[in-house]
N, C-alpha and C positions, 0 to 999 in steps of 0.2 A: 878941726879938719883942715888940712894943709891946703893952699890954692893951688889951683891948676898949672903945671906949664905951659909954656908953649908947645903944641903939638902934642896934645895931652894922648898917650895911644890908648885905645879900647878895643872890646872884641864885638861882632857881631851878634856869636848868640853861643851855638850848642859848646860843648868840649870832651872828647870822649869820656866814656861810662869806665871808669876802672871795672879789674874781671872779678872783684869781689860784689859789683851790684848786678850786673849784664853784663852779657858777649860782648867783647872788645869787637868793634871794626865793623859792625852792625848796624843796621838802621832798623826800629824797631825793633832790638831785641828787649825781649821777656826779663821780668825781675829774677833774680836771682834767690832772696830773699822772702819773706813773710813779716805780717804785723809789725810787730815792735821791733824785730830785726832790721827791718826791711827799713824804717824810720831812721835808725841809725846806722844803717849802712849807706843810702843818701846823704846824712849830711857828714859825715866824715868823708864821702867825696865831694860834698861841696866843699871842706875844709880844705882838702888837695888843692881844688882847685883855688882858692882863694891865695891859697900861699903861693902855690907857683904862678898866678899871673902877678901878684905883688914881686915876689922877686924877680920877673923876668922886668918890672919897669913899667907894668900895667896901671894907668894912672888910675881911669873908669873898668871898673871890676867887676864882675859876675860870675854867678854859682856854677855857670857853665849847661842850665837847666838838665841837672844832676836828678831836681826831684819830679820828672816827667818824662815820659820814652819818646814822645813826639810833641812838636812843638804847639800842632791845633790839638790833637786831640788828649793834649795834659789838662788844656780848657775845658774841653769841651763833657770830658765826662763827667764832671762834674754841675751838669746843666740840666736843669729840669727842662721838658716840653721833647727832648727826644728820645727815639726810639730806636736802641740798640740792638735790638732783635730783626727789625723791616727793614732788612739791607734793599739798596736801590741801587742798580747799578748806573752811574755816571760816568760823565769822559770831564776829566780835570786837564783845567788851563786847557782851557779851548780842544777837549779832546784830544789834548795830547796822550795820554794813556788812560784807559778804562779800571776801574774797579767798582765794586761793590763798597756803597757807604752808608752809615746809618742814617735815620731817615727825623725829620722834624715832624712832629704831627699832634702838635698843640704850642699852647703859648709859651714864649721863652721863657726860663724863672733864673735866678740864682738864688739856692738857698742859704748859701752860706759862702763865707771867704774861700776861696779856690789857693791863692797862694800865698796868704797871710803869713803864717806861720812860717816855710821857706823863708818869706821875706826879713821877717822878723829876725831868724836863725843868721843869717847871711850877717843882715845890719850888724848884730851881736860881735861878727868876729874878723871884722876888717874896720881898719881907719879910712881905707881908702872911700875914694867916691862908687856908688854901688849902681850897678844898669839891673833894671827887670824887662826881661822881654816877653811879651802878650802878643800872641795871634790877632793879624787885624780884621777887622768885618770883612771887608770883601774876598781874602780868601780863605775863611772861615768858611764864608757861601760858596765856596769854589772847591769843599770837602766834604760836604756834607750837602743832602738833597732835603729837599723842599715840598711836604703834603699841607701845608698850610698855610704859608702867609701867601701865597699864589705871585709873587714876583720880588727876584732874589734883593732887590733891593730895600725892600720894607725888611725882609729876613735881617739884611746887613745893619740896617737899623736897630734893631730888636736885638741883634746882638753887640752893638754899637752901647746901647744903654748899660746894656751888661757889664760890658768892660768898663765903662767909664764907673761903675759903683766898685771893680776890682781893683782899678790904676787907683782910686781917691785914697781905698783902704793902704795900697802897698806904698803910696805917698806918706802917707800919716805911719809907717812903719818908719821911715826913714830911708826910701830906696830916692836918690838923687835925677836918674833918670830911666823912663819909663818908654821902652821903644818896641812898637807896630812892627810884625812884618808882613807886610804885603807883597810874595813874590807874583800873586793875582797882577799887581800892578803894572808887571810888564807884558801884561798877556792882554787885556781888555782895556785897551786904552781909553777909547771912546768913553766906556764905563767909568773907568777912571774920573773922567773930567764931568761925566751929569752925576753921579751920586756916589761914586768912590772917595773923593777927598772930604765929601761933606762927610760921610759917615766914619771917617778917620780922624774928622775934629772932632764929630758927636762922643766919638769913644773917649776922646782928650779932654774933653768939658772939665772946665774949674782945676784943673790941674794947673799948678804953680810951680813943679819940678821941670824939669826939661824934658820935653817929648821932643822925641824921632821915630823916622819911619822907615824899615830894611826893606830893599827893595834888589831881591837878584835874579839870578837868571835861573837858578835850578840849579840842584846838586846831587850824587848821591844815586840815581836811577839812570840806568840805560835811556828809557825815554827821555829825559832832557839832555843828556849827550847828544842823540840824535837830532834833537830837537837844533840846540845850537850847533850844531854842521851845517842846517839849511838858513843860520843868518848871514851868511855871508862876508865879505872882508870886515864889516865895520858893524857894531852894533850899535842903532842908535834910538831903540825902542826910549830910552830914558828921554833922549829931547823932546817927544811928542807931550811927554806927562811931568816934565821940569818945570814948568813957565808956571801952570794951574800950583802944582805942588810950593813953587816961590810964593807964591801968592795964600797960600795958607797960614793958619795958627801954628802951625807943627815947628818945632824950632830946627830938627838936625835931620837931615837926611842922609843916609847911607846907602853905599854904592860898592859895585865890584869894578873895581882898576885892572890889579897885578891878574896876570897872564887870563886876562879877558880882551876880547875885540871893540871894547868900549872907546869911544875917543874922551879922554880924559878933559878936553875942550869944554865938554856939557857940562859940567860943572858951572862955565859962565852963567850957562841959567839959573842958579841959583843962588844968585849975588846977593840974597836977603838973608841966607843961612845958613850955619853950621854944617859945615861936611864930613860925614866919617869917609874918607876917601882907601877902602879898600887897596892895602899895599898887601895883603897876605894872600898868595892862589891856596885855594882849601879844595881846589881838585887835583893836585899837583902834594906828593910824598917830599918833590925835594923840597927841600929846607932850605929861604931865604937866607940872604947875608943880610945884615947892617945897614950897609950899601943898596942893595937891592930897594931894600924898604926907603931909605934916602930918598936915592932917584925914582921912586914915586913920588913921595910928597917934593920932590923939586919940580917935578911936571906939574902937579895939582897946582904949585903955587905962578903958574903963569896964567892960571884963572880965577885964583883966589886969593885973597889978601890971608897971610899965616894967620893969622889972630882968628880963622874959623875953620882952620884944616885939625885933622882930628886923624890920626892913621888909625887902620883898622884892619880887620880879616874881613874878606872879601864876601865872608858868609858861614854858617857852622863849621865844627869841625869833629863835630860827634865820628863818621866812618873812618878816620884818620885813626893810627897807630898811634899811642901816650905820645911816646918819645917823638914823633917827627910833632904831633901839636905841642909841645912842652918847646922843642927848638924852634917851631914860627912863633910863639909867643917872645920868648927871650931874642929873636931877629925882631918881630916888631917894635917891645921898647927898646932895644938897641940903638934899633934906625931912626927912633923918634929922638933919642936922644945925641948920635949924630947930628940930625939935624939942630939942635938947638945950640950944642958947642960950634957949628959953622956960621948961625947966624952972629954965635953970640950971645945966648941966653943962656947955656945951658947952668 
C-alpha cells in the first residue's frame, strides 16, 4: 500500500445511492432490490464509488455507506434488546425536531458482525487506504428512546461496548480507519464533556487503526436549516468540546469549514490531532474549484502544521445529484493536490 501524501484528501461519510439501488436525491429511500439482488446491487455501488473517489485523487476511500439507508439505523437494526414495533415518540438534538423511534427494552446484544462483510468486500477492491464509518454512542442515544437502562448514558455505554466488538472485527478486515459520527456532539455539550467522550473511547478500545470522530452541524432536513439560522454570525459550538476532545485517545477529528459559519481558527484547539478540515459544502449543488478547496486548507494551515491537515467534505453527501458529488470529489483531490505542488511536495 502506497504512503500517504501530504494533504491526504478523504470523505466524510455517505455518497449518493445510484437509481438502480434507491431514489436518487433521497434521504431514507427504500431498497430498490431484494435478496440476492439487492447484495449485488450494493456492492457494484460500492464499486462506483470506489473507482470514482480513486480517480478523483481520493487518497482515504470509502464505500460511500452504499450497503445501509441511514447511517444510525444501518447499525442499529441489526441489534438485539430493541424493539421495533414500540415506537416512542422523541425530540432529537435537543428537540430540535420530533419523531417517533423505536424503542430499547432489554439488554443490548450483538449477534453477529453487522458490517463485516461490506468491509471485507470494500478491502477486496481498492489499494487505496480504506475509512469505515460507525454511528457514535451518544447520538445513537439521541435516535432512539430508552425503556431500560433508565439514564442515556449507561444506554451510550452499552452500546459503546457494542461498537468497540464491531470497529475490532472491521479492523481485522483490513479497514485502515474507523471513524464515529457524533453530530450529538454539537448539540449536548455539557454531556459531551461528563460521559460523551469517555463513551467514544469505550467504542475505540484496543483499536490500533486510526480512529476519528465526525462531528457536523446537520444536513439534509428543514429542521437543521432552521436550526442554523438561529446560530448566528459565527459558529462556535466546536470550541466548547475541542479542548476535552484534544485531550482524548481519538486520533482525527473532523469538522465543517467550506460554506459554514465556522471560525476555522478552532482548529488551534486541536494542536494534538489530525484534522479532516471540511473544504467541500455538501449543502450547497455548486461545485467547488481546485482553488476553492486550496484556499481552505491554506486557512487551516494558519492553525495547523500540514503534516495533520487532511481535506475533506464537510459531511455526507448521499441527497446530492451523482454528478454534482462526482465533481466535489474530483474538486477535492484536485485542491489537495494543488496544494502539495505549491508547497512543493506534490
Amino acid at each position: 500500500m502506497p504512503s500517504l501524501p501530504l494533504f491526504p484528501a478523504t470523505i466524510a461519510g455517505s455518497l449518493p445511492k445510484p437509481a438502480w439501488l434507491a431514489e436518487p436525491e433521497k434521504l431514507w429511500a427504500p431498497w430498490r432490490q431484494q435478496g440476492a439482488d439487492l447484495i449485488a446491487a450494493k456492492q457494484d455501488a460500492a464499486l462506483v464509488w470506489l473507482k470514482v473517489q480513486e480517480d478523483a485523487g481520493i487518497d482515504i476511500v470509502s464505500e460511500g455507506e452504499q450497503f445501509r439507508i441511514h447511517f444510525v439505523h444501518g447499525f442499529l437494526e441489526h441489534i438485539g434488546g430493541i424493539d421495533w414495533a414500540r415506537k416512542t415518540k422523541m425530540g432529537i438534538r435537543n428537540n430540535r425536531y420530533t419523531v417517533e423511534v423505536p424503542t430499547v427494552t432489554a439488554k443490548l446484544t450483538r449477534p453477529r458482525s453487522i458490517h463485516g462483510d461490506e468491509a471485507r468486500f470494500s478491502r477486496a477492491h481498492t489499494k487505496n487506504r480504506l475509512k469505515f464509518t460507525l454511528p457514535g454512542p451518544m447520538t445513537i442515544c439521541d435516535t432512539i428512546a430508552d425503556a431500560h437502562y433508565g439514564r442515556r448514558a449507561d444506554m451510550a455505554m452499552a452500546f459503546a461496548g457494542l461498537l468497540t466488538a464491531e470497529a475490532l472485527e472491521l479492523q481485522a478486515q483490513g479497514v485502515d480507519v474507523i471513524q464515529f459520527d457524533e453530530p450529538a456532539f454539537n448539540v449536548f455539550m455539557d454531556d459531551v464533556k461528563d460521559w460523551g467522550i469517555a463513551a467514544l473511547e469505550r467504542a475505540a478500545r484496543g483499536l490500533t487503526c486510526k480512529t476519528a470522530v465526525h462531528i457536523c452541524y446537520g444536513y439534509g432536513i428543514e429542521a437543521n436549516i432552521k436550526w442554523k439560522d438561529t446560530l448566528g454570525s459565527e459558529w462556535r459550538q466546536y470550541e466548547e468540546i475541542f479542548p476535552a476532545l484534544n485531550a482524548s485517545r481519538i486520533n482525527q477529528v473532523s469538522l465543517e469549514c467550506a460554506g459554514s459559519r465556522v471560525p476555522i481558527s478552532l482548529i488551534a484547539h486541536l494542536k494534538d490531532k489530525e484534522i479532516l478540515v471540511g473544504a467541500i459544502d455538501v449543502a450547497s449543488e455548486k461545485v467547488e474549484t481546485a482553488e476553492d478547496v486550496a484556499g481552505t486548507i491554506r486557512e487551516a494551515l494558519k492553525f495547523a502544521d500540514s503534516e495533520r491537515i487532511q481535506p475533506c467534505t464537510n459531511c455526507g453527501m448521499a441527497p446530492l445529484p451523482r454528478a454534482v458529488a462526482e465533481g466535489k470529489l474530483r474538486a477535492l483531490g484536485a485542491g489537495a493536490s494543488l496544494m502539495r505542488a505549491q508547497i512543493g511536495r506534490g
